[in-house]
mmCIF file of the C-alpha atoms, coordinates in Angstrom:
data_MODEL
# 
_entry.id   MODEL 
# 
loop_
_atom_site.group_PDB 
_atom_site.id 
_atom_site.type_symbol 
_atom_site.label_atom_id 
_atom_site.label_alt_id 
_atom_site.label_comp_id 
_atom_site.label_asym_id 
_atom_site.label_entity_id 
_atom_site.label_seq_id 
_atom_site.pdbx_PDB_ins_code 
_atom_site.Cartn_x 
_atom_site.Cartn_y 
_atom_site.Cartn_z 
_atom_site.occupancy 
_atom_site.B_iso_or_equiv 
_atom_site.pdbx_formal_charge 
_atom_site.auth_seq_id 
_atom_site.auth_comp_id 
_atom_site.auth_asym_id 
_atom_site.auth_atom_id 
_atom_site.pdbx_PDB_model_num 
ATOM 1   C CA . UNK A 1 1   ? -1.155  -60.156 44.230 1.00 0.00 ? 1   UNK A CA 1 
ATOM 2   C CA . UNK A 1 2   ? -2.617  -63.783 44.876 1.00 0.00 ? 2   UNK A CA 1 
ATOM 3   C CA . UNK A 1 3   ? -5.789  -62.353 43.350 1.00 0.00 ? 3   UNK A CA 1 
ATOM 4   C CA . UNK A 1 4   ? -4.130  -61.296 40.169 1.00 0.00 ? 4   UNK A CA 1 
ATOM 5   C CA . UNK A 1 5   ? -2.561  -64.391 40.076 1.00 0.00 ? 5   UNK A CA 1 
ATOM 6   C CA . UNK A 1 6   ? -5.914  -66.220 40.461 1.00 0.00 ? 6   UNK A CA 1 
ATOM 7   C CA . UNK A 1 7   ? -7.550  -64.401 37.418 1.00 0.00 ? 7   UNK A CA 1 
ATOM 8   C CA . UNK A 1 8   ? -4.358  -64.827 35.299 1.00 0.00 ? 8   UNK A CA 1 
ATOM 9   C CA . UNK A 1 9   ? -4.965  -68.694 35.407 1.00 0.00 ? 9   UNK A CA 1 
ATOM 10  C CA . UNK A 1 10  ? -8.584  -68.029 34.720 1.00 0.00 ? 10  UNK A CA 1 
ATOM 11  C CA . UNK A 1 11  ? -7.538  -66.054 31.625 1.00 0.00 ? 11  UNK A CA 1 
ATOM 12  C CA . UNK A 1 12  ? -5.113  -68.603 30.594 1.00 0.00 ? 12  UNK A CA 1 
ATOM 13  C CA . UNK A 1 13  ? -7.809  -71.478 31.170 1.00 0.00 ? 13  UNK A CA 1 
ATOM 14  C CA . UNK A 1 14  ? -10.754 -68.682 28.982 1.00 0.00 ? 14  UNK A CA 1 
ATOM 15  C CA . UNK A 1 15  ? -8.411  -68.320 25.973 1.00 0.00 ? 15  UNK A CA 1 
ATOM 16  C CA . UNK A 1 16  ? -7.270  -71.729 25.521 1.00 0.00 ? 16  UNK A CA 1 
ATOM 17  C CA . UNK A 1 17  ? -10.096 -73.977 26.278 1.00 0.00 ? 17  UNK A CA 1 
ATOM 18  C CA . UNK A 1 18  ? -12.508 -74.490 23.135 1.00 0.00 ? 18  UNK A CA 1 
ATOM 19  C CA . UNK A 1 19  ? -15.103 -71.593 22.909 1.00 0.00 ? 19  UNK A CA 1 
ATOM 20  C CA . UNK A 1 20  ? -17.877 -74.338 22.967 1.00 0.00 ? 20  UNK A CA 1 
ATOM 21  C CA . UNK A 1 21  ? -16.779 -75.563 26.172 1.00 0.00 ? 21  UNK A CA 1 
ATOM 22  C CA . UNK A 1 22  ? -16.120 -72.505 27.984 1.00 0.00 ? 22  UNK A CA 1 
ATOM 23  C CA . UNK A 1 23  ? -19.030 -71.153 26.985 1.00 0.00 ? 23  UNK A CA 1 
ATOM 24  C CA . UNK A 1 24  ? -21.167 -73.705 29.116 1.00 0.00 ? 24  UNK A CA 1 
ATOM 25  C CA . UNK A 1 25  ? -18.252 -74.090 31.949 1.00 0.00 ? 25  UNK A CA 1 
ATOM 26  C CA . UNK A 1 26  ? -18.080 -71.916 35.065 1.00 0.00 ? 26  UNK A CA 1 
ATOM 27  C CA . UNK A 1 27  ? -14.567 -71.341 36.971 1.00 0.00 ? 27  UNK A CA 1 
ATOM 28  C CA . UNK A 1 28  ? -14.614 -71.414 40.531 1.00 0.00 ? 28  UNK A CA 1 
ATOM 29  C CA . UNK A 1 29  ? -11.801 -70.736 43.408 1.00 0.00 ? 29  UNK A CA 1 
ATOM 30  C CA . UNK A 1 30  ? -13.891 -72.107 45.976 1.00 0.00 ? 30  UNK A CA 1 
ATOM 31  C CA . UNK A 1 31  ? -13.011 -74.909 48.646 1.00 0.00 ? 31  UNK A CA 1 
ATOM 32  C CA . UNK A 1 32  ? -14.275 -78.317 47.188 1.00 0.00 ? 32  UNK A CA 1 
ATOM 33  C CA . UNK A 1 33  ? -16.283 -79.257 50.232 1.00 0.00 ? 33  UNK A CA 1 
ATOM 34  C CA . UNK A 1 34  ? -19.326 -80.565 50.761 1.00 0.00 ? 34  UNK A CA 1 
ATOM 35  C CA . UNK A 1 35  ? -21.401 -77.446 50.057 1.00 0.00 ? 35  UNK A CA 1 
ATOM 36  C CA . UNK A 1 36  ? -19.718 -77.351 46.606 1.00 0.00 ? 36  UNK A CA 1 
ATOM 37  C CA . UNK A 1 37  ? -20.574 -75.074 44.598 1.00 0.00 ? 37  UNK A CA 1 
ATOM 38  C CA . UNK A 1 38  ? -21.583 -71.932 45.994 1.00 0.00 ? 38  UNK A CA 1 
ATOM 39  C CA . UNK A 1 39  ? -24.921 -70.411 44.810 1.00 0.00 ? 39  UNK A CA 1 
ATOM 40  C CA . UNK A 1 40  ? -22.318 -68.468 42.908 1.00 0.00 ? 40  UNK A CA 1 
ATOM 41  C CA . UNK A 1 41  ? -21.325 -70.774 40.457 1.00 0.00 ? 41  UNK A CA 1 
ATOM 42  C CA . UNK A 1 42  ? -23.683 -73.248 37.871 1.00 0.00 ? 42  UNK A CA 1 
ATOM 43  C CA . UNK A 1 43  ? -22.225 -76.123 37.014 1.00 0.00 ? 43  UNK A CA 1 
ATOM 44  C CA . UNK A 1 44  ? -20.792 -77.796 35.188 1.00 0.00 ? 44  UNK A CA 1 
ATOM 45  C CA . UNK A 1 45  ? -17.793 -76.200 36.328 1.00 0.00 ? 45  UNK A CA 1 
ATOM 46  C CA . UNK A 1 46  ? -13.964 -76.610 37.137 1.00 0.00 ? 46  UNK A CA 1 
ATOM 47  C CA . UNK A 1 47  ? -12.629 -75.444 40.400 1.00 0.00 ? 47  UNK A CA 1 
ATOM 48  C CA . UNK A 1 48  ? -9.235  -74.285 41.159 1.00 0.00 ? 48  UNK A CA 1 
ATOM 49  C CA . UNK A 1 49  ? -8.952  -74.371 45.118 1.00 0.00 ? 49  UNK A CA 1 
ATOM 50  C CA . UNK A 1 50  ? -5.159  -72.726 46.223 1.00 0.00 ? 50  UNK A CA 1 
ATOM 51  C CA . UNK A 1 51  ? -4.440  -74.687 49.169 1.00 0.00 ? 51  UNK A CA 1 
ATOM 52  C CA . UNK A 1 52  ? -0.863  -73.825 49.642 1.00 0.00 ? 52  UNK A CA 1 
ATOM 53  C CA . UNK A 1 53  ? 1.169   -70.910 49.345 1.00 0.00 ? 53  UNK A CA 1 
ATOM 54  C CA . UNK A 1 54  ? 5.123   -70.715 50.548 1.00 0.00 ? 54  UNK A CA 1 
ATOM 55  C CA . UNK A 1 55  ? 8.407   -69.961 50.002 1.00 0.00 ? 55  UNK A CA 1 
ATOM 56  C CA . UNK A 1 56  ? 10.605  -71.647 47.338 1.00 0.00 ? 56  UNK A CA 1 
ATOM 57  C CA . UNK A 1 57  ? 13.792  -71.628 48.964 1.00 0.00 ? 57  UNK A CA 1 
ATOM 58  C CA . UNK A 1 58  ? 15.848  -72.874 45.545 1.00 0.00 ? 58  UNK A CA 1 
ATOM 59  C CA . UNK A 1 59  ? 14.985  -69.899 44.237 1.00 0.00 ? 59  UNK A CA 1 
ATOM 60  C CA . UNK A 1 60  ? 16.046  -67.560 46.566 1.00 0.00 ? 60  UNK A CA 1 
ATOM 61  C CA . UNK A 1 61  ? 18.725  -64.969 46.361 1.00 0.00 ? 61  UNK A CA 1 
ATOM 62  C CA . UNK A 1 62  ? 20.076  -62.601 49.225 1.00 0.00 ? 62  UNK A CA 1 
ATOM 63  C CA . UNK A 1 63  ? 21.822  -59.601 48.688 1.00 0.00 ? 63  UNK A CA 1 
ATOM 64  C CA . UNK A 1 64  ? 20.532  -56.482 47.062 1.00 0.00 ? 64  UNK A CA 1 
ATOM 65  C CA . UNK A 1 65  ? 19.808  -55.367 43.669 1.00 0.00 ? 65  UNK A CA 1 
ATOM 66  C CA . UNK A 1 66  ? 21.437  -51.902 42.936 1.00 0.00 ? 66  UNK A CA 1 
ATOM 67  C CA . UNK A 1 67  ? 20.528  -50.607 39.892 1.00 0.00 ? 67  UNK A CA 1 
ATOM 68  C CA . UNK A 1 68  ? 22.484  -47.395 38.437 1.00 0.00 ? 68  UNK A CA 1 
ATOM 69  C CA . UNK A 1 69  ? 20.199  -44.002 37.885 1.00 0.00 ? 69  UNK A CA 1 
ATOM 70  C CA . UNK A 1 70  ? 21.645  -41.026 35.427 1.00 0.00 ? 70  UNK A CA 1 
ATOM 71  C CA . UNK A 1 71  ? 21.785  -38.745 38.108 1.00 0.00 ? 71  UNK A CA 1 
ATOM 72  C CA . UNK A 1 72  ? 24.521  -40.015 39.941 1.00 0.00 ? 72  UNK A CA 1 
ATOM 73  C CA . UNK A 1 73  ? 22.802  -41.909 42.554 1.00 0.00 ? 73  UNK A CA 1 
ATOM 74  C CA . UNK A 1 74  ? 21.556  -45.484 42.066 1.00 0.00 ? 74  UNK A CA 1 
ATOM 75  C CA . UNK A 1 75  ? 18.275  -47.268 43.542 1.00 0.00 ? 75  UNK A CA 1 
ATOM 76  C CA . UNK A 1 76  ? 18.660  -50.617 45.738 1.00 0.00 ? 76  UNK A CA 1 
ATOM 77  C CA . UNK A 1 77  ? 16.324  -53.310 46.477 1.00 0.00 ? 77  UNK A CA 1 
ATOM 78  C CA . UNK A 1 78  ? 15.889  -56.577 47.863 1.00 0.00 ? 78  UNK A CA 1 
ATOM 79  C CA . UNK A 1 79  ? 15.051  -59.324 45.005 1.00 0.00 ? 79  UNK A CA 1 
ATOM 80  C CA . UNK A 1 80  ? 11.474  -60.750 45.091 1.00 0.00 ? 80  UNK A CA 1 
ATOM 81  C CA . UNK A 1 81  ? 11.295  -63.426 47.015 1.00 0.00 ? 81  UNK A CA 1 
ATOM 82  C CA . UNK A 1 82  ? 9.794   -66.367 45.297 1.00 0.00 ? 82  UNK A CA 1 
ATOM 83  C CA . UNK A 1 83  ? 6.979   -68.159 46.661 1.00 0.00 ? 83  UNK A CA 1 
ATOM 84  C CA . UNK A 1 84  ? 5.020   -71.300 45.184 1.00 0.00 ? 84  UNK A CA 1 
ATOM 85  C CA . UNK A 1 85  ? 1.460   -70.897 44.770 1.00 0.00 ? 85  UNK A CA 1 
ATOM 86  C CA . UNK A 1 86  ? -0.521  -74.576 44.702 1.00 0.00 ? 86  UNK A CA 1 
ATOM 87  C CA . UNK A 1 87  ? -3.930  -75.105 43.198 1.00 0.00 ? 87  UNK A CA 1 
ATOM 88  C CA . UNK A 1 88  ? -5.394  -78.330 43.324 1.00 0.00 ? 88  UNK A CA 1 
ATOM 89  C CA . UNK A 1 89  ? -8.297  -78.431 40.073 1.00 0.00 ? 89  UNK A CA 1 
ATOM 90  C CA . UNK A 1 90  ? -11.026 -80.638 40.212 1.00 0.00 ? 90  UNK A CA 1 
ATOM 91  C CA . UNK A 1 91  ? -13.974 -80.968 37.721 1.00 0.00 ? 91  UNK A CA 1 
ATOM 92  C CA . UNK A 1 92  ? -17.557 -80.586 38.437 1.00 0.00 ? 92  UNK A CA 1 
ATOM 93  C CA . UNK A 1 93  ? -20.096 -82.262 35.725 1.00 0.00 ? 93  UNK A CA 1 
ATOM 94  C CA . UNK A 1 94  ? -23.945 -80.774 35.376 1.00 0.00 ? 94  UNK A CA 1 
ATOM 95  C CA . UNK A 1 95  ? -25.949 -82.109 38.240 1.00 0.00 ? 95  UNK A CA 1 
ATOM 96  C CA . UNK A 1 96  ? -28.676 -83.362 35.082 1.00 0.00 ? 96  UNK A CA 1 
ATOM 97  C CA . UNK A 1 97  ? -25.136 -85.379 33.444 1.00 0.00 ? 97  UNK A CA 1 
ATOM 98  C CA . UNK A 1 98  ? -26.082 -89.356 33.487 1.00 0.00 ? 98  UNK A CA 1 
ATOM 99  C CA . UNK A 1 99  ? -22.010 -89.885 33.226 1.00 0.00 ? 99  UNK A CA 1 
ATOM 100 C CA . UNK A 1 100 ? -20.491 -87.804 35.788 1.00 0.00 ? 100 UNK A CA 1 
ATOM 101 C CA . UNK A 1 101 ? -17.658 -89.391 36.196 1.00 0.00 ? 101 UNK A CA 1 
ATOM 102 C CA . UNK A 1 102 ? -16.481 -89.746 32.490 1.00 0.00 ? 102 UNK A CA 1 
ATOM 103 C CA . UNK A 1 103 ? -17.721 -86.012 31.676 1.00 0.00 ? 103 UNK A CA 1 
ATOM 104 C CA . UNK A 1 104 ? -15.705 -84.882 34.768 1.00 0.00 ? 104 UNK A CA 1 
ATOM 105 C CA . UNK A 1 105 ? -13.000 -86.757 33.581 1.00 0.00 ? 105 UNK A CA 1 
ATOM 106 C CA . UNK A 1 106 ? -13.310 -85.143 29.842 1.00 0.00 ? 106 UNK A CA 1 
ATOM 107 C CA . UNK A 1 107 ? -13.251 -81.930 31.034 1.00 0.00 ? 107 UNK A CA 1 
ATOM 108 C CA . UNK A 1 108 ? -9.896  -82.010 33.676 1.00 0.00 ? 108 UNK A CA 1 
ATOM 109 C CA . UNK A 1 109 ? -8.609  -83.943 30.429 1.00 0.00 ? 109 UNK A CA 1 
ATOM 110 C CA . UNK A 1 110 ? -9.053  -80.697 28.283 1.00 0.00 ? 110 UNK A CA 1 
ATOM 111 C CA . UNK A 1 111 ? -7.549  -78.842 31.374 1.00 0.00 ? 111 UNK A CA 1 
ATOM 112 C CA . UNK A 1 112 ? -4.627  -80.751 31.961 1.00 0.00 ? 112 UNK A CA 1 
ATOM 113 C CA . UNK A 1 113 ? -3.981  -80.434 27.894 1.00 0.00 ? 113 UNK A CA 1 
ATOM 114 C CA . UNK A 1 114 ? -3.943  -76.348 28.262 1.00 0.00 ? 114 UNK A CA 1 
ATOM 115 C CA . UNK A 1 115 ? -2.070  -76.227 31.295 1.00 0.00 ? 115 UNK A CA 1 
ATOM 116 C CA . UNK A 1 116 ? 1.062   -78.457 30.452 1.00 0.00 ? 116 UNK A CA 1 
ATOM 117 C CA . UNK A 1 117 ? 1.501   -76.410 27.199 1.00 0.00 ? 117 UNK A CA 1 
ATOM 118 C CA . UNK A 1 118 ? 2.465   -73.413 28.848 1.00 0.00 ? 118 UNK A CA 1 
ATOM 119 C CA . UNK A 1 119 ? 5.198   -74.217 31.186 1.00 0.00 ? 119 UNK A CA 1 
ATOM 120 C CA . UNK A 1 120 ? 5.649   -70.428 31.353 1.00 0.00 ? 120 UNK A CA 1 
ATOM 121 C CA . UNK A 1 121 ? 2.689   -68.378 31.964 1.00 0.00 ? 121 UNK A CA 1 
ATOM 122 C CA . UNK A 1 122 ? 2.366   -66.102 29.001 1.00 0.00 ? 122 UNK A CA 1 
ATOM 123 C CA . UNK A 1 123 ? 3.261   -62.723 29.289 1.00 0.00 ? 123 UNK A CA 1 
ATOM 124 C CA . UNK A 1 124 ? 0.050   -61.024 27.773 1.00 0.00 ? 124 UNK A CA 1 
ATOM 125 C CA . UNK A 1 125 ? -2.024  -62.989 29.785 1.00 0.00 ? 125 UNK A CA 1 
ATOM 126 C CA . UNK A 1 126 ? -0.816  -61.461 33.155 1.00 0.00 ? 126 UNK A CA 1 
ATOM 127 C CA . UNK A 1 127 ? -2.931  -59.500 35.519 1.00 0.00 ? 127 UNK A CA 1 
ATOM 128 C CA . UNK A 1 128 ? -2.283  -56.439 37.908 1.00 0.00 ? 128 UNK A CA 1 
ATOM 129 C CA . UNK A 1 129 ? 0.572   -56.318 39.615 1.00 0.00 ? 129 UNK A CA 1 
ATOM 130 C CA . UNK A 1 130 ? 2.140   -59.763 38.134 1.00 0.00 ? 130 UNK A CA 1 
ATOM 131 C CA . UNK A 1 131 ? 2.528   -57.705 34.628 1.00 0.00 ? 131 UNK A CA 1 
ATOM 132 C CA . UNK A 1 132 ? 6.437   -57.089 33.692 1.00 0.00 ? 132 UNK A CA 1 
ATOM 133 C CA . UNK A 1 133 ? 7.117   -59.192 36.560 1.00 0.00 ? 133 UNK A CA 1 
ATOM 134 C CA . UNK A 1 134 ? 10.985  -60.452 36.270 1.00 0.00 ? 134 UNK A CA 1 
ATOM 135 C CA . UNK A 1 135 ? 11.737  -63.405 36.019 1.00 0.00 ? 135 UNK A CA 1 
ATOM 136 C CA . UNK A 1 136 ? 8.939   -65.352 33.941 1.00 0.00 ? 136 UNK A CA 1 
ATOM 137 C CA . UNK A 1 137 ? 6.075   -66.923 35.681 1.00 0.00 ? 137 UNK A CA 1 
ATOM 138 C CA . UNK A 1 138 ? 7.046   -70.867 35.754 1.00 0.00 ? 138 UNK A CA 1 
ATOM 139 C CA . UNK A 1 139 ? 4.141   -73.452 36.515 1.00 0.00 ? 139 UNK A CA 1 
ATOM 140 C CA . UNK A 1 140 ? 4.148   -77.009 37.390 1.00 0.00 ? 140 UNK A CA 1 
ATOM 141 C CA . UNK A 1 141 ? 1.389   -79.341 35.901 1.00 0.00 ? 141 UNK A CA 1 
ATOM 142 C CA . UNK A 1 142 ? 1.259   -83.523 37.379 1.00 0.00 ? 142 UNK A CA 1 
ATOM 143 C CA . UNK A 1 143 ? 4.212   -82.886 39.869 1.00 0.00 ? 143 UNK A CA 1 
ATOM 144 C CA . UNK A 1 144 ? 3.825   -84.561 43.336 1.00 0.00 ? 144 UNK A CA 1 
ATOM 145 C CA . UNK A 1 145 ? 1.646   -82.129 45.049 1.00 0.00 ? 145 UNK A CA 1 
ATOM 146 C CA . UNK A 1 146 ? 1.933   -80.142 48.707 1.00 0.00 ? 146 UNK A CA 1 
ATOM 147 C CA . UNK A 1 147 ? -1.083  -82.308 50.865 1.00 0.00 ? 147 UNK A CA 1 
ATOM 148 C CA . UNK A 1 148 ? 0.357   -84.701 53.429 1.00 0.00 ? 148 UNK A CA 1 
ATOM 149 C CA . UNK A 1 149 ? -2.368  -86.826 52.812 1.00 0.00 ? 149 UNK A CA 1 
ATOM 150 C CA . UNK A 1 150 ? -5.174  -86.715 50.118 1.00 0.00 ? 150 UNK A CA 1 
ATOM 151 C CA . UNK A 1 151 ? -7.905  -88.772 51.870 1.00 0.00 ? 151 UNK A CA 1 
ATOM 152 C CA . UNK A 1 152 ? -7.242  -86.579 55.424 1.00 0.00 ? 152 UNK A CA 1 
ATOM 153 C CA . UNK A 1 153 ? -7.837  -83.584 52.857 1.00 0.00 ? 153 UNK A CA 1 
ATOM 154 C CA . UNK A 1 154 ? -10.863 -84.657 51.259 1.00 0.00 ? 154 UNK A CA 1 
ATOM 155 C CA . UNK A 1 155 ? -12.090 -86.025 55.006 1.00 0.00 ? 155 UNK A CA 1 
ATOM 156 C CA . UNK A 1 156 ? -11.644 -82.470 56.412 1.00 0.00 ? 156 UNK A CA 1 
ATOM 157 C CA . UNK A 1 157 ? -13.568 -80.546 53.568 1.00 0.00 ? 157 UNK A CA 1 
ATOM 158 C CA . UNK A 1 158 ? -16.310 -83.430 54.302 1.00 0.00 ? 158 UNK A CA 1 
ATOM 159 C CA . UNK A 1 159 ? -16.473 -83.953 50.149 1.00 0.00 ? 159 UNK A CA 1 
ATOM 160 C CA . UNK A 1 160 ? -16.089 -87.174 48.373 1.00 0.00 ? 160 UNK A CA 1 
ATOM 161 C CA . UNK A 1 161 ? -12.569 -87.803 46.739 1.00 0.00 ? 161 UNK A CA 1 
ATOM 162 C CA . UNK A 1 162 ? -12.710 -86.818 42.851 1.00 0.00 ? 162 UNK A CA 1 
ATOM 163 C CA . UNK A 1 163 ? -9.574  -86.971 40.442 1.00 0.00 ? 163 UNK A CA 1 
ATOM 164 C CA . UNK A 1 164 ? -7.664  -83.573 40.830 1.00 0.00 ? 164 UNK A CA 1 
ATOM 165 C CA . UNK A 1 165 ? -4.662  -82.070 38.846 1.00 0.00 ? 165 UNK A CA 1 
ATOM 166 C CA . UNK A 1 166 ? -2.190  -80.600 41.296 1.00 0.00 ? 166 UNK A CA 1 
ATOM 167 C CA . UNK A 1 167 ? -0.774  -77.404 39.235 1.00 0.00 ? 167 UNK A CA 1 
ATOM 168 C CA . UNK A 1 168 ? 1.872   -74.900 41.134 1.00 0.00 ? 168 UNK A CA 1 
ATOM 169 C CA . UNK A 1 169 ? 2.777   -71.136 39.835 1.00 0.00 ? 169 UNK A CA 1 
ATOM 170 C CA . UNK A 1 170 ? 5.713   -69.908 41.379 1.00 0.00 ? 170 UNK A CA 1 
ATOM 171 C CA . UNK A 1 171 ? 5.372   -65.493 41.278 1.00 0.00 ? 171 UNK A CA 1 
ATOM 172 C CA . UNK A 1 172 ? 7.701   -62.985 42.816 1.00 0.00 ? 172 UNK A CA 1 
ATOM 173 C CA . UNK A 1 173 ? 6.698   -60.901 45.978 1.00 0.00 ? 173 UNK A CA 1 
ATOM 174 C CA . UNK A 1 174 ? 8.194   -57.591 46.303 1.00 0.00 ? 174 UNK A CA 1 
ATOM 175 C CA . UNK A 1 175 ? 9.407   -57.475 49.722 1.00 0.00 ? 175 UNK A CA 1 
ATOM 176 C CA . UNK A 1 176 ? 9.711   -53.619 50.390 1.00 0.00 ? 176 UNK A CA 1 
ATOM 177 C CA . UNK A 1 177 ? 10.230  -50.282 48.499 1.00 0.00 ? 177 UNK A CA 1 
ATOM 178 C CA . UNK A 1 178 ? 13.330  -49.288 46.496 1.00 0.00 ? 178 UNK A CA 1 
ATOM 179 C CA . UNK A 1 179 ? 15.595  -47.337 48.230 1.00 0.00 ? 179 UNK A CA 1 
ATOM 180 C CA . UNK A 1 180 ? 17.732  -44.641 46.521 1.00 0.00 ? 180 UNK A CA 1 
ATOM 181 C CA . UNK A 1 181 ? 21.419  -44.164 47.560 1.00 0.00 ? 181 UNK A CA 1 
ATOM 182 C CA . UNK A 1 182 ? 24.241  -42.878 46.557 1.00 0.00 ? 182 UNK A CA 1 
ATOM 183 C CA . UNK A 1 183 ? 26.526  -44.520 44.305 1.00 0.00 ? 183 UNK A CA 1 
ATOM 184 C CA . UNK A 1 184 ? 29.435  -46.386 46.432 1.00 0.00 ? 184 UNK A CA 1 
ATOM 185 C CA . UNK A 1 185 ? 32.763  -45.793 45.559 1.00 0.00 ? 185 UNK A CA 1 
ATOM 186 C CA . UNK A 1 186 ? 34.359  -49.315 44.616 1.00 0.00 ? 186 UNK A CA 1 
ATOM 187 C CA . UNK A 1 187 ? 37.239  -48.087 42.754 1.00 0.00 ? 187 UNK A CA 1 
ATOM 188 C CA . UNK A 1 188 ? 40.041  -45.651 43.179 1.00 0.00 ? 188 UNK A CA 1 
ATOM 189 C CA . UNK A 1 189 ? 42.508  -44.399 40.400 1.00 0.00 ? 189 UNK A CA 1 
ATOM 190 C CA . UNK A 1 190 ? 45.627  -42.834 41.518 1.00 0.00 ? 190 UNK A CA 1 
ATOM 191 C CA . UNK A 1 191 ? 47.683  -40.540 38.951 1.00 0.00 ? 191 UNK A CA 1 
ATOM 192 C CA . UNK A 1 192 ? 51.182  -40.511 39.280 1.00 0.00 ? 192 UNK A CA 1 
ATOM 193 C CA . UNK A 1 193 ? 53.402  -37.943 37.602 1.00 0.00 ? 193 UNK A CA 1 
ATOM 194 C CA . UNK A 1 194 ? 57.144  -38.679 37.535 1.00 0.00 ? 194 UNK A CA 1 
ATOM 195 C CA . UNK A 1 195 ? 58.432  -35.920 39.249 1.00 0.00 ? 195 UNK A CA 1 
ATOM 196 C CA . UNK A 1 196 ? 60.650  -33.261 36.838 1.00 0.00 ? 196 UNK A CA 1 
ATOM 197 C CA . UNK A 1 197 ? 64.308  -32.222 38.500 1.00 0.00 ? 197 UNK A CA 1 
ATOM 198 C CA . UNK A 1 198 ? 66.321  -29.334 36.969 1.00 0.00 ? 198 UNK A CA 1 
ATOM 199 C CA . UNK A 1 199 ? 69.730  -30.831 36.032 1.00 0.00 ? 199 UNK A CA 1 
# 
C-alpha cells in the first residue's frame, strides 16, 4: 500500500511538472544522506524521503460498517483506519550546475507549486490498491512537519542541511476482511386485531 502510495505522488509530480523539466529530472525515494544519490538515480533530481508514517487519531472512527446485501444477509467491517504518511522533498541540482543552490531552489519552487494545487490527490492518478479508496486522499503541503529536530535529522543521515518541503498524505488501511452476517433484527412490529364478540 505505502508503495502505491509512493508512485501515486510520482505520477502526480510526472503529469504536472513541465515536460521540459521532467524530462531531465529523476525522482528518488531514497534517504538524503551522505551517499545521496544512489547509483540508481542521475541527477539533477528531487527526492521524496517518507520518514514518518502513523496514525491520525482525528480521523478515526470505531464501530463497524454494516453494509446491506440483496440476499438477506449484510457484510460488516471495521472502517480504515487512517494513517498520515510524511515525505520530506528535497532538491538535488546536476553535480556540473555552477548555481546549486538557486537551481535547487527553482526546482522545489516548481514542486511546491504542483503540490499545493491539489489538496486532494486526484482520483485518476491513484495506484494499486489506493484506487476507489473512500474517503478522498487529503495532503498537506508547508504544514509544521513530524522531525523533533531538523539539524539532529540531517546530523544522523551525515548530509548537509538543504531547504526541504514537508508534504503529508493521509490514506486508509484496511484493517481486516469483511465479514458477512446476518441481518440483525432492530425492529419488531406487532399486529393487533380487536378481538370480534358475538352479541
Amino acid at each position: 500500500m505505502i508503495d502505491d502510495l509512493d508512485r501515486t505522488v510520482e505520477e502526480l509530480l510526472r503529469r504536472e511538472l513541465a515536460p521540459a523539466l521532467i524530462e531531465q529530472v529523476a525522482i528518488s525515494f531514497a534517504a538524503p544522506d551522505a551517499e545521496f544519490p544512489p547509483s540508481s538515480v542521475t541527477l539533477p533530481a528531487v527526492d521524496l524521503f517518507l520518514y514518518d508514517i502513523r496514525e491520525n487519531l482525528e480521523l478515526r472512527r470505531t464501530g463497524w460498517i454494516v453494509e446491506h446485501n440483496d440476499n438477506g444477509t449484510a457484510t460488516k467491517r471495521h472502517p480504515p483506519v487512517r494513517v498520515d504518511c510524511s515525505y520530506l522533498i528535497t532538491a538535488w541540482a546536476s553535480e556540473s550546475s555552477t548555481s546549486r543552490a538557486l537551481d535547487e531552489h527553482r526546482l522545489l519552487s516548481e514542486v511546491m507549486k504542483v503540490l499545493i494545487r491539489h489538496p486532494m490527490i486526484p482520483e485518476v492518478l491513484l495506484q494499486g490498491s489506493l484506487k476507489g479508496q473512500e474517503p478522498p486522499l487529503p495532503s498537506s503541503t508547508l504544514q509544521p512537519g513530524r522531525l523533533q529536530s531538523v539539524a539532529e535529522f540531517w546530523q544522523a543521515l551525515g548530509g548537509k542541511p538543504k531547504a526541504a518541503l514537508n508534504y503529508t498524505v493521509t490514506i486508509g488501511v484496511v484493517p481486516d476482511q469483511p465479514i458477512e452476517t446476518e441481518v440483525p433484527v432492530i425492529d419488531k412490529t406487532l399486529k393487533i386485531r380487536p378481538e370480534v364478540v358475538a352479541p
